[in-house]
PABA-525421 format. One line per 3 residues: their letters; for each residue x, y, z of N, C-alpha, C, O. Coordinates in steps of 0.05 Angstrom, whole numbers, plus 5000, padded with zeros to 4 digits. Layout:
<sites>
A = X Y Z X Y Z X Y Z X Y Z ~ ...
</sites>
This chain:
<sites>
XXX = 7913 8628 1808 7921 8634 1781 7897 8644 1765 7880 8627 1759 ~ 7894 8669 1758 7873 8683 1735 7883 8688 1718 7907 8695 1718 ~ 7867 8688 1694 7879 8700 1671 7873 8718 1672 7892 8734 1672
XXX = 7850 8729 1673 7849 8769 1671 7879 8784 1685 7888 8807 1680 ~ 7891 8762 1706 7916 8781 1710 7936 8778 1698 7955 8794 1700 ~ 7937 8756 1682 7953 8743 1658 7952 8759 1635 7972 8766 1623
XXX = 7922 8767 1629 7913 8788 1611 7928 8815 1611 7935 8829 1592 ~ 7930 8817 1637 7934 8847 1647 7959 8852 1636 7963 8871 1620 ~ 7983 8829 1646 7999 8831 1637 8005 8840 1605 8020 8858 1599
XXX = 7992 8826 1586 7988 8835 1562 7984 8863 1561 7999 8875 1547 ~ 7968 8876 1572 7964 8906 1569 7987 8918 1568 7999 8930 1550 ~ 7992 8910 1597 8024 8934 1594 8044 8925 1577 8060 8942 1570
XXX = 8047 8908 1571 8072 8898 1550 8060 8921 1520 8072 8942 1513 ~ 8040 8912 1508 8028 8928 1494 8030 8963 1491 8038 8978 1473 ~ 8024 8967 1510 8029 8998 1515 8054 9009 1518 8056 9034 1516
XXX = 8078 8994 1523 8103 8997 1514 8105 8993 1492 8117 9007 1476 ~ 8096 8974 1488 8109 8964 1452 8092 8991 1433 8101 8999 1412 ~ 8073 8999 1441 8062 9021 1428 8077 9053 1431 8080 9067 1411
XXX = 8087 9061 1458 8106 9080 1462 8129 9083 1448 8133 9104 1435 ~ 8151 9060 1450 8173 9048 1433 8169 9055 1407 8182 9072 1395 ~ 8140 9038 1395 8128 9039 1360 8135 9075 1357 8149 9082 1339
XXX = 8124 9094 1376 8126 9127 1373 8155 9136 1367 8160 9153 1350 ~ 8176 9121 1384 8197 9135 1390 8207 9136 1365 8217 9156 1355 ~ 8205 9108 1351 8222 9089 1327 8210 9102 1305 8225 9105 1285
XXX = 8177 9114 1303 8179 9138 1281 8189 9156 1285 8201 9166 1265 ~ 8191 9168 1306 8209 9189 1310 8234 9189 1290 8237 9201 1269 ~ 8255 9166 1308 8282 9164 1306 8286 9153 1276 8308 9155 1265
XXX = 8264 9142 1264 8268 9126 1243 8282 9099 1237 8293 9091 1216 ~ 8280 9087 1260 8293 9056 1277 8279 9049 1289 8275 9054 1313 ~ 8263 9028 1269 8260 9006 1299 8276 8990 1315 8268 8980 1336
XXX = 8295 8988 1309 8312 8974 1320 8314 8973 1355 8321 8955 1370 ~ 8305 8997 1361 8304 9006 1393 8282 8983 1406 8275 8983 1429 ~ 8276 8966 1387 8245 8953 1405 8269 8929 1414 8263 8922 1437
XXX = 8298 8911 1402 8309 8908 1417 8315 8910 1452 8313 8893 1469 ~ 8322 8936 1455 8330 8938 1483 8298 8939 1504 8296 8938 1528 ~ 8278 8940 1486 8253 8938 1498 8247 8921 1512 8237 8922 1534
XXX = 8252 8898 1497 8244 8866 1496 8249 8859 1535 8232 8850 1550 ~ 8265 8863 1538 8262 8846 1573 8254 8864 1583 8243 8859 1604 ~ 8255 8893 1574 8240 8913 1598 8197 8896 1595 8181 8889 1612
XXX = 8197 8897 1572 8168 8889 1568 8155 8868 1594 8135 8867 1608 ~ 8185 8849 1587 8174 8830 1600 8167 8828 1636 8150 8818 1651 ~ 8197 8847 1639 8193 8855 1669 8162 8870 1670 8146 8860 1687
XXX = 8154 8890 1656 8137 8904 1664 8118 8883 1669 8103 8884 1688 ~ 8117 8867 1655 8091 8845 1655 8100 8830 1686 8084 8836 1703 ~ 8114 8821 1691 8125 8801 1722 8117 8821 1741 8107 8811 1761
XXX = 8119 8856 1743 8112 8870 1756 8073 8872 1763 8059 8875 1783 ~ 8068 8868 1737 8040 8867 1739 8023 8849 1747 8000 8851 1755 ~ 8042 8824 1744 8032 8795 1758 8037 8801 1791 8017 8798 1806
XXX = 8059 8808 1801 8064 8810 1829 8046 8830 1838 8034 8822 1858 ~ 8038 8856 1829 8019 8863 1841 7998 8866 1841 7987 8882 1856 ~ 7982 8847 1819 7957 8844 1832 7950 8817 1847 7929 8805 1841
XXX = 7965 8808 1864 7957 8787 1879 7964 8796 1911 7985 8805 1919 ~ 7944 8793 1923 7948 8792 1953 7944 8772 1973 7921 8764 1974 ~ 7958 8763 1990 7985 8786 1994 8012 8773 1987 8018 8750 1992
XXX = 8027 8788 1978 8044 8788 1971 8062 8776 1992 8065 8786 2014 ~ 8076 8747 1980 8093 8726 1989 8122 8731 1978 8126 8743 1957 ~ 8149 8719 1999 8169 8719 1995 8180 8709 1984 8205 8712 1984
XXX = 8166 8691 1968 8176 8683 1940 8175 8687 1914 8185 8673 1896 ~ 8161 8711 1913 8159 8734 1889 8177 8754 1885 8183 8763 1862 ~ 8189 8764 1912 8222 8763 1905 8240 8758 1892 8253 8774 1878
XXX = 8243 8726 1898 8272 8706 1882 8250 8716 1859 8259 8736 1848 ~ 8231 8711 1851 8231 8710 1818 8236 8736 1806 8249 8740 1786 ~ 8222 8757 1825 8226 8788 1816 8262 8796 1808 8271 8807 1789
XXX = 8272 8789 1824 8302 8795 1823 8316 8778 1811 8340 8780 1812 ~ 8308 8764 1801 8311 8750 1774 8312 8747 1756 8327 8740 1738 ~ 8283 8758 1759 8281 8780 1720 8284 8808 1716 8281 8822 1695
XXX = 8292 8815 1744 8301 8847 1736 8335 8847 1724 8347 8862 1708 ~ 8344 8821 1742 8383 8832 1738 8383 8811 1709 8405 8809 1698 ~ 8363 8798 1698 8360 8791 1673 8352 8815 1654 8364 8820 1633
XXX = 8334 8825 1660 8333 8846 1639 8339 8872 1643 8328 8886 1626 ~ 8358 8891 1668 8377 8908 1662 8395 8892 1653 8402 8902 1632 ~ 8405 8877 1655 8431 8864 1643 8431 8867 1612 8451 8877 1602
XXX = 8406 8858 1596 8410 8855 1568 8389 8879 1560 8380 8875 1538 ~ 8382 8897 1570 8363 8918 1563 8395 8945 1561 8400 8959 1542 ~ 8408 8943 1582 8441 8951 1589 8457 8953 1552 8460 8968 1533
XXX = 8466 8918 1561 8479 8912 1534 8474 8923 1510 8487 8941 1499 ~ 8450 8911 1499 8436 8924 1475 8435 8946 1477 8448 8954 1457 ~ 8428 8964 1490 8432 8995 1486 8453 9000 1483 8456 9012 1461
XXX = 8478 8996 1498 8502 9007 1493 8511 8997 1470 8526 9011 1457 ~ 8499 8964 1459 8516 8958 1432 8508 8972 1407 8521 8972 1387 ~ 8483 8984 1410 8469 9001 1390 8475 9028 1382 8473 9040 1360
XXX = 8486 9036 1408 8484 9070 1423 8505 9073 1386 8521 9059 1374 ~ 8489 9100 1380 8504 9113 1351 8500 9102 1330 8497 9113 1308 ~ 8499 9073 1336 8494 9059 1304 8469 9066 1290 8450 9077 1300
XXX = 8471 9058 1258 8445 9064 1244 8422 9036 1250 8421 9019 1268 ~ 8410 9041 1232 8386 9019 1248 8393 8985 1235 8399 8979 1212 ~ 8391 8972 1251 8396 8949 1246 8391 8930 1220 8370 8918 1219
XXX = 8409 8926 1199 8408 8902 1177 8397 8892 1177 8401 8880 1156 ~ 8372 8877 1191 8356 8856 1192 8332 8868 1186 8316 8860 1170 ~ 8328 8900 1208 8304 8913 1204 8299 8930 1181 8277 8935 1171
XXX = 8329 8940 1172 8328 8953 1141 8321 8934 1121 8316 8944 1099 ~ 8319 8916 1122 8313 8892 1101 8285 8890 1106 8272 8895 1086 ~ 8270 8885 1128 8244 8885 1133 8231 8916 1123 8211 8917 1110
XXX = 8241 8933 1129 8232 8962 1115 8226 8965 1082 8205 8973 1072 ~ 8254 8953 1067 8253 8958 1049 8231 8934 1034 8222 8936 1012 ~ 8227 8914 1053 8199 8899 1036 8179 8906 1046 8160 8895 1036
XXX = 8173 8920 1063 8130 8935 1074 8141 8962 1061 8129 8981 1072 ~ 8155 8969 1046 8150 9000 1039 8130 8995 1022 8122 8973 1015 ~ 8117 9025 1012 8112 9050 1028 8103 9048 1052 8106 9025 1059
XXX = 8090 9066 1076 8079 9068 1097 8096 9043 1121 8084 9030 1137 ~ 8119 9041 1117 8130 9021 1138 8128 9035 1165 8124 9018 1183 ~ 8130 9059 1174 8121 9070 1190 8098 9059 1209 8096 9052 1233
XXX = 8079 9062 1184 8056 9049 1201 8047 9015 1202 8031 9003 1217 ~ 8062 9008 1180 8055 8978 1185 8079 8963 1201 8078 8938 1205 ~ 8103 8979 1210 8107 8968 1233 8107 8956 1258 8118 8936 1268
XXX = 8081 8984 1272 8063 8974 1290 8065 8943 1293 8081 8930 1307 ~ 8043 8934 1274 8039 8905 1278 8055 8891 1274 8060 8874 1291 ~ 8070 8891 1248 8090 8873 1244 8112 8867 1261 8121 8844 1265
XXX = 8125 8893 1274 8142 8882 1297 8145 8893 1322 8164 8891 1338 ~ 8124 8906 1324 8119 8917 1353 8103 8892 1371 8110 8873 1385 ~ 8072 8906 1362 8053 8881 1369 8072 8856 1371 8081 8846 1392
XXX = 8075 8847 1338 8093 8818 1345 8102 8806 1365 8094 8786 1376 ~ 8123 8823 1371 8141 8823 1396 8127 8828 1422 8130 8818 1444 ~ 8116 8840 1416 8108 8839 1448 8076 8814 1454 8062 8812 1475
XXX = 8074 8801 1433 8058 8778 1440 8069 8760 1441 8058 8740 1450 ~ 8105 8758 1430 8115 8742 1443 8122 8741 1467 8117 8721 1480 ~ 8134 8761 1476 8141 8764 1506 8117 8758 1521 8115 8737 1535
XXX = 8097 8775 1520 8074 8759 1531 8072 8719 1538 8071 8706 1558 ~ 8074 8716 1514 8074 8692 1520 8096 8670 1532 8095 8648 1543 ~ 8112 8687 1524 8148 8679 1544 8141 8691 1570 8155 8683 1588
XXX = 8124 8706 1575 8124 8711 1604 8109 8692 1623 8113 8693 1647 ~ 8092 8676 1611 8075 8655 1616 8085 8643 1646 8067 8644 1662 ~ 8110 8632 1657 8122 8625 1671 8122 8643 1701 8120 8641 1726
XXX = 8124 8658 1685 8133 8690 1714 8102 8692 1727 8100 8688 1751 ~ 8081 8697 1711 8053 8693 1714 8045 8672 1733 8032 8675 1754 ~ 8054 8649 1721 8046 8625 1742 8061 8628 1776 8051 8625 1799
XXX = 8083 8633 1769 8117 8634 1792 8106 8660 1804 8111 8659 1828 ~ 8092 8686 1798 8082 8708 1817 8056 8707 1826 8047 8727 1839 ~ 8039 8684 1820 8005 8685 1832 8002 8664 1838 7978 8660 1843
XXX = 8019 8642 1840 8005 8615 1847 8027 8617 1884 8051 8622 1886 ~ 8012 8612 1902 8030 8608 1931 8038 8569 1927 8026 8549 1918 ~ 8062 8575 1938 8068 8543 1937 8094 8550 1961 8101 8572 1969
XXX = 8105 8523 1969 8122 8515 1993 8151 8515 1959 8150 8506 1936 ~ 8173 8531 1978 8201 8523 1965 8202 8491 1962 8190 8475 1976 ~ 8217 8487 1941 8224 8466 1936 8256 8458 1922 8269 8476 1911
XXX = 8261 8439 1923 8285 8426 1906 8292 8436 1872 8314 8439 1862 ~ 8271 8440 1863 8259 8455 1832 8275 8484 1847 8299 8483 1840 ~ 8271 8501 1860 8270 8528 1869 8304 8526 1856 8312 8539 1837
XXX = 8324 8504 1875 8346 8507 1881 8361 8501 1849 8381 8513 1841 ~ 8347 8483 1836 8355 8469 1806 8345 8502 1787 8360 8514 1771 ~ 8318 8512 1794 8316 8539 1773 8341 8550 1774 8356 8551 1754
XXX = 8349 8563 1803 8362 8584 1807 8395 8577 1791 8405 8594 1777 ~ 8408 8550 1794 8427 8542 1794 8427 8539 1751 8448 8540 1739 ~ 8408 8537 1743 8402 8530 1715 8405 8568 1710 8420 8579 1694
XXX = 8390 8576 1725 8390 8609 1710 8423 8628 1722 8432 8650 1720 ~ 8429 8612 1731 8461 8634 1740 8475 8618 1723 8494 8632 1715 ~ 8476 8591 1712 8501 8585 1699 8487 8598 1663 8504 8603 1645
XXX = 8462 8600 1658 8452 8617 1635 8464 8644 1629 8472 8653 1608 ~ 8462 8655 1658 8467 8694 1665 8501 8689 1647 8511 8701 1628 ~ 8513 8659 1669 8539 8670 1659 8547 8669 1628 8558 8685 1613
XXX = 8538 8645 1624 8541 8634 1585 8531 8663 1574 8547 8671 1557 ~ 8508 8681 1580 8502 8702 1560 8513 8732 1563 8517 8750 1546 ~ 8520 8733 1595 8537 8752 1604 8567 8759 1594 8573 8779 1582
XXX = 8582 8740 1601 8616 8739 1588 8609 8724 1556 8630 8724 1543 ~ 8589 8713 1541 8598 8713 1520 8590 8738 1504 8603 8743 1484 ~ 8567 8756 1513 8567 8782 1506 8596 8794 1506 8607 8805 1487
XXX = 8607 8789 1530 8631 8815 1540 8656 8805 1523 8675 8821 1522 ~ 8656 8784 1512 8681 8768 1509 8670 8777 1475 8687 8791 1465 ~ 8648 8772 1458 8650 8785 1443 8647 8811 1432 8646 8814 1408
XXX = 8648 8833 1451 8642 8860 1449 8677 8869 1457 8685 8890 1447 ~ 8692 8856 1469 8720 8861 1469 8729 8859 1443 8740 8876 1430 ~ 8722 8829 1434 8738 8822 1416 8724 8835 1388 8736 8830 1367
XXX = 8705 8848 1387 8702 8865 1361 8719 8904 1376 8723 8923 1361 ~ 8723 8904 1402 8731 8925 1390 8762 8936 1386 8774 8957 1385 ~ 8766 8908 1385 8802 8903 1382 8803 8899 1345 8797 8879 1334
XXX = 8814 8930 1330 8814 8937 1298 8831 8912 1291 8823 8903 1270 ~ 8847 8900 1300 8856 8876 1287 8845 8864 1285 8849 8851 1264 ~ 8825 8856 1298 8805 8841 1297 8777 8834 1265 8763 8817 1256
XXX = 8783 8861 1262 8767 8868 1236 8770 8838 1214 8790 8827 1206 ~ 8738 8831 1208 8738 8802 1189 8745 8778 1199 8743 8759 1184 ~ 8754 8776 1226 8763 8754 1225 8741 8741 1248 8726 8756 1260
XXX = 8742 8707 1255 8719 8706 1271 8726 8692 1294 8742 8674 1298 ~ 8709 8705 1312 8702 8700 1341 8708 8665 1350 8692 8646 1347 ~ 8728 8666 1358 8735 8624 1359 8750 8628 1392 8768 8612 1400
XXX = 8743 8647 1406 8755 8647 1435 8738 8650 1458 8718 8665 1459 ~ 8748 8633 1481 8728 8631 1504 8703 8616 1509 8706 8591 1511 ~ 8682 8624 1510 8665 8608 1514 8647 8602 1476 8626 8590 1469
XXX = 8667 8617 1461 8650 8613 1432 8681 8595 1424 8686 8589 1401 ~ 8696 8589 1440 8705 8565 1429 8694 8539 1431 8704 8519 1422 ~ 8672 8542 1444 8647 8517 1438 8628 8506 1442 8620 8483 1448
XXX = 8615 8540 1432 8591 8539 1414 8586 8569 1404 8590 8590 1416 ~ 8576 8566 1379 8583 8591 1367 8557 8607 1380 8550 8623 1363 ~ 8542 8609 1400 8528 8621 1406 8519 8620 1432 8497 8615 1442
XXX = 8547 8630 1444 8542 8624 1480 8521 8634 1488 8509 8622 1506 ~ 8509 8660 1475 8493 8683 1487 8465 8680 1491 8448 8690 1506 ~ 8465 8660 1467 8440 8651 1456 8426 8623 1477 8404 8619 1487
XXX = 8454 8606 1475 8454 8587 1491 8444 8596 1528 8426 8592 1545 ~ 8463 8607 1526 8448 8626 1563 8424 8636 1564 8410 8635 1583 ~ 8416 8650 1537 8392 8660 1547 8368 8630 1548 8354 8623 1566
XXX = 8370 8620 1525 8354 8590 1535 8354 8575 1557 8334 8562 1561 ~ 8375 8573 1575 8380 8565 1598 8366 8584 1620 8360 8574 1642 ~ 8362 8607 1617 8354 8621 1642 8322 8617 1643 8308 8618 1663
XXX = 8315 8613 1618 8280 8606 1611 8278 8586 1617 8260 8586 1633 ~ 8288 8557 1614 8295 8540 1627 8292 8537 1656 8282 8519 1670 ~ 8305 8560 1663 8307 8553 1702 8277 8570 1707 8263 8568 1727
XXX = 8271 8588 1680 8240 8598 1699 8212 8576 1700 8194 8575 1716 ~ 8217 8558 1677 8199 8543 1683 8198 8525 1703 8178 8518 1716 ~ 8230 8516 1708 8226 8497 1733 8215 8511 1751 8200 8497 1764
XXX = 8217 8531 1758 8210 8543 1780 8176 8542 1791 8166 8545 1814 ~ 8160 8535 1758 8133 8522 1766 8127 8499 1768 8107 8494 1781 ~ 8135 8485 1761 8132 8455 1760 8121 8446 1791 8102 8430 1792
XXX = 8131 8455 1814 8113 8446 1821 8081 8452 1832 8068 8442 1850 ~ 8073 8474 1811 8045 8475 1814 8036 8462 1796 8013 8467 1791 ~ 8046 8445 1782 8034 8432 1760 8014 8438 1734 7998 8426 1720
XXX = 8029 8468 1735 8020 8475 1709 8047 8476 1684 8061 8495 1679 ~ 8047 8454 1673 8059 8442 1661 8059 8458 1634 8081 8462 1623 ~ 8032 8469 1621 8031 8481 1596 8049 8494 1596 8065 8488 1578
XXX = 8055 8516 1614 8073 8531 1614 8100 8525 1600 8118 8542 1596 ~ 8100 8503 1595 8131 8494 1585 8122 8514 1548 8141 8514 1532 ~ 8105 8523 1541 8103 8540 1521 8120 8553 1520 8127 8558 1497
XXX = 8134 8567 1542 8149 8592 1540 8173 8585 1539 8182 8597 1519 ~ 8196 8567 1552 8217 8558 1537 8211 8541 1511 8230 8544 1496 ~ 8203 8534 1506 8201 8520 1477 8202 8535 1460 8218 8530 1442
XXX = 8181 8565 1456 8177 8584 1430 8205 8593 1437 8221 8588 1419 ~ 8217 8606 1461 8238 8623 1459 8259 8593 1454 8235 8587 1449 ~ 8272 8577 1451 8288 8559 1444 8285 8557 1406 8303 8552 1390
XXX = 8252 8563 1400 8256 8554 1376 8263 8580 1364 8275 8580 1342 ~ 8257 8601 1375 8259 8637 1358 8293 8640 1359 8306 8653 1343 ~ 8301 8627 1379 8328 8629 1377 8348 8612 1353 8366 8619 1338
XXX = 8331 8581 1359 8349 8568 1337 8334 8562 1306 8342 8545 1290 ~ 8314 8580 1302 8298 8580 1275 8293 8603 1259 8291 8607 1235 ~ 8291 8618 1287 8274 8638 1272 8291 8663 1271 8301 8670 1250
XXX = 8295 8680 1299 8311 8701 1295 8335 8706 1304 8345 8728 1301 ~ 8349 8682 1318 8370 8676 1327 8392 8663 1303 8399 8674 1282 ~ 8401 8635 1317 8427 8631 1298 8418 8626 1260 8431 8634 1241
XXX = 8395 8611 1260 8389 8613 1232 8391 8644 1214 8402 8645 1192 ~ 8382 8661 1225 8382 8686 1219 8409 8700 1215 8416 8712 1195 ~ 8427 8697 1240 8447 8706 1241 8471 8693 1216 8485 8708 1204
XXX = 8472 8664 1213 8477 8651 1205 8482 8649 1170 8500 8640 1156 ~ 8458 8663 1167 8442 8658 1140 8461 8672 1112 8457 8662 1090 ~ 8482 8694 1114 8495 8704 1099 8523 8701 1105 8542 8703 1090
XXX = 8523 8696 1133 8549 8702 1143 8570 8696 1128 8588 8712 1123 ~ 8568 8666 1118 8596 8656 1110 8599 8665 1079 8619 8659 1066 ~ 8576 8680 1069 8585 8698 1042 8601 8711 1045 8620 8706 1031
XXX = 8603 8731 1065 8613 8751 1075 8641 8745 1095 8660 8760 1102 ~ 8636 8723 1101 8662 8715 1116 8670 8688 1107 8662 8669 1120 ~ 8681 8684 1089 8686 8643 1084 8704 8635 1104 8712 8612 1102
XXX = 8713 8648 1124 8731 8627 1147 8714 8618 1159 8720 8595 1163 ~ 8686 8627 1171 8669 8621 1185 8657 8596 1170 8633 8600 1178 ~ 8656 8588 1164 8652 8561 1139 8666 8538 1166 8650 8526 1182
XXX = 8691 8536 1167 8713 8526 1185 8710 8535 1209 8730 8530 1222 ~ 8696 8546 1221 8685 8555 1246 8670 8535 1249 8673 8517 1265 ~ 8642 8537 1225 8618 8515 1230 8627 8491 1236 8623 8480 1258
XXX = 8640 8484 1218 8646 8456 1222 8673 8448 1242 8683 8426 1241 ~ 8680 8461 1254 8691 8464 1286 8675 8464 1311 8679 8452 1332 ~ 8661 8476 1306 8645 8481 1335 8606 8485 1333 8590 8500 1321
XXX = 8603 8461 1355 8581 8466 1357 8560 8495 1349 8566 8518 1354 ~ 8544 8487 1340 8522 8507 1337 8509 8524 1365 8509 8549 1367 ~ 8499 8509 1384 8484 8522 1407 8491 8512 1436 8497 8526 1455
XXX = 8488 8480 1436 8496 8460 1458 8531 8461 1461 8545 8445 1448 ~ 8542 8481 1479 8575 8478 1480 8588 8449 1483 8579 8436 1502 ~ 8604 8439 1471 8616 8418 1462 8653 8419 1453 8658 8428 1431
XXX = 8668 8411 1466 8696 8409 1452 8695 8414 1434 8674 8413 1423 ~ 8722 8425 1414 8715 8438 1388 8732 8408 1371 8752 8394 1376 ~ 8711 8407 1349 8717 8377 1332 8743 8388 1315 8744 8411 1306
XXX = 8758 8371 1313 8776 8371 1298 8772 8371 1260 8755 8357 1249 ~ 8785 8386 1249 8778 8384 1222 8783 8354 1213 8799 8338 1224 ~ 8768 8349 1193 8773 8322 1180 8788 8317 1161 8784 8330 1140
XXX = 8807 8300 1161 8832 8296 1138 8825 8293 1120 8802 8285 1118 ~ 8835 8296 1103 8827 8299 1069 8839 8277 1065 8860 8269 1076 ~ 8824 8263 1046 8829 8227 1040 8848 8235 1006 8844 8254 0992
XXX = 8863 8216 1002 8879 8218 0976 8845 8221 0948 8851 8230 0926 ~ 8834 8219 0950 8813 8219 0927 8802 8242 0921 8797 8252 0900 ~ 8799 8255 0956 8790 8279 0957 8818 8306 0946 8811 8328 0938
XXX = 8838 8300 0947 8864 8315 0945 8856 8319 0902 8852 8339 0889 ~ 8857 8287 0894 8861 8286 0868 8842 8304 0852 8850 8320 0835 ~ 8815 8300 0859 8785 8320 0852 8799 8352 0861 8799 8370 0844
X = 8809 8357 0885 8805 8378 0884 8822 8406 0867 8814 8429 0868
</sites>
């Protein structure tokens, strides 16, 4: 295990995230650094696998792991984007670095992003340069990252149906696997990071547990359900009665509403 090839990795993540930064002046969207995000990371798992020699058959299972992980959601996101204008979250970030957002994008969410992935890649790094004997961990990763694939796979598909059914318009997502938890997708993708760290454990580089933890917390703090979350029920008040139905991230039976007590009837 080196860091200069750990490093390396950083390079190329970088040099994408800098290509992307070109396109997005171009197009005038950043939003495209989305579908970037797992290509980055593969490029980085690529750069770990080859600079080590010689190359073992268990760089494989991890390689094809994070590739049908990130065509999968590099796939999605493109197609869920394909035509749209640039994303609400990033027009909000625009309209607070103006003037020159152009260029203070760069850092703010290019770089950003891709020092995170960097450091979510932390795992793949260890899992493509360290040689070790299969283990029991191998069989618990794999089995942790396919029941992830599926939670983020069909609850993508199950909500990309169900928005593009016009009846559908305003009303909210309470079917399938978001009947319990409002964020299957989110939930899978933590689970597949999950199965990459087991997958080191037994070299006993333990730090590594950095990389599911930041991506667990970016999901439930930072740019995930908090984010998503944050206006919604202005904009939708049924979703109010969603929350308080169904789990947030951990899938769970959906709770029953709570009866309204005679005191509460009289007040209201």
């Amino acid at each position: 295990m080196s860091f200069p090839i750990y490093l390396s990795g950083l390079y190329a993540i970088l040099a994408l995230a800098t290509l992307t930064w070109l396109v997005s002046v171009i197009k005038r969207d950043v939003s495209i650094v989305d579908s970037m995000w797992s290509v980055m990371i593969f490029a980085s798992a690529l750069v770990y696998s080859s600079s080590v020699e010689p190359y073992w058959n268990r760089s494989s299972l991890v390689l094809t792991l994070v590739l049908l992980w990130a065509f999968r959601l590099t796939l999605y996101i493109t197609w869920r984007n394909w035509g749209e204008p640039e994303d609400s979250r990033y027009q909000a970030i625009r309209r607070k670095y103006e003037p020159y957002f152009a260029l203070k994008s760069l850092g703010i969410i290019f770089v950003f992003q891709a020092l995170l992935a960097w450091i979510i890649s932390m795992p793949l790094w260890v899992a493509l340069t360290v040689p070790f004997q299969s283990s029991v961990f191998d069989i618990l990763a794999v089995a942790l990252w396919m029941i992830g694939m599926i939670f983020e796979a069909v609850g993508d598909w199950q909500l990309a149906r169900f928005k593009s059914n016009p009846t559908n318009r305003g009303k909210v997502m309470n079917r399938g696997l978001w009947r319990y938890t409002r964020h299957p997708n989110y939930f899978g993708e933590c689970l597949i990071w999950w199965g990459f760290f087991l997958l080191v454990i037994p070299t006993g580089a333990w730090w590594s547990i950095l990389s599911p933890v930041l991506l667990t917390f970016l999901l439930l703090k930072f740019s995930g359900v908090t984010m998503l979350e944050e206006t919604i029920v202005d904009r939708r008040p049924v979703y109010r009665e969603y929350i308080a139905s169904t789990n947030a991230f951990i899938p769970g039976p959906p709770k029953k509403p709570k009866p309204v007590t005679h005191s509460q009837e009289q007040t209201s």
